[in-house]
C-alpha positions in Angstrom: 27.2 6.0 -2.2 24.7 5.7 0.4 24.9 3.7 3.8 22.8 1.0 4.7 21.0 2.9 7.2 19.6 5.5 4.6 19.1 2.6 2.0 16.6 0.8 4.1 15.0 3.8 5.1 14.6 4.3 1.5 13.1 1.4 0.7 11.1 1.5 3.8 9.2 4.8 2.6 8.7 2.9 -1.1 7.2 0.1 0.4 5.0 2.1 2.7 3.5 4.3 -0.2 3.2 1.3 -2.7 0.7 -0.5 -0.2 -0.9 3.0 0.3 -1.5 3.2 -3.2 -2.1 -0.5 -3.6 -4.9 -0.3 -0.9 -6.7 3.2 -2.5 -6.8 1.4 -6.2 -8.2 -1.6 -4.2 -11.2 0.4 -2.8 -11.6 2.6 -6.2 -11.8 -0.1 -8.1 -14.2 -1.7 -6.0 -11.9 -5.6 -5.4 -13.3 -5.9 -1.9 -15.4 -9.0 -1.6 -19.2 -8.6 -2.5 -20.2 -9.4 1.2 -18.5 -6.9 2.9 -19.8 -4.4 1.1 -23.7 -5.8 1.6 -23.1 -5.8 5.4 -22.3 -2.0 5.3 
């Protein structure tokens, strides 16, 4: 059984490297709006 402290850790480092990923398929897949990507 863990402890609370290590669980939320845990779940801390999950979180972190789902929005990682999340942000990564974002760009690959090209979902930023069309305007941003004229202005640069």
């Amino acid at each position: 059984m863990r402890t609370d402290q290590e669980l939320r850790s845990l779940f801390a480092r999950c979180v972190i490297q789902y929005q990682r990923q999340f942000c990564h398929h974002r760009v690959a897949l090209g979902y930023w709006p069309r305007e941003q990507v004229e202005l640069n």
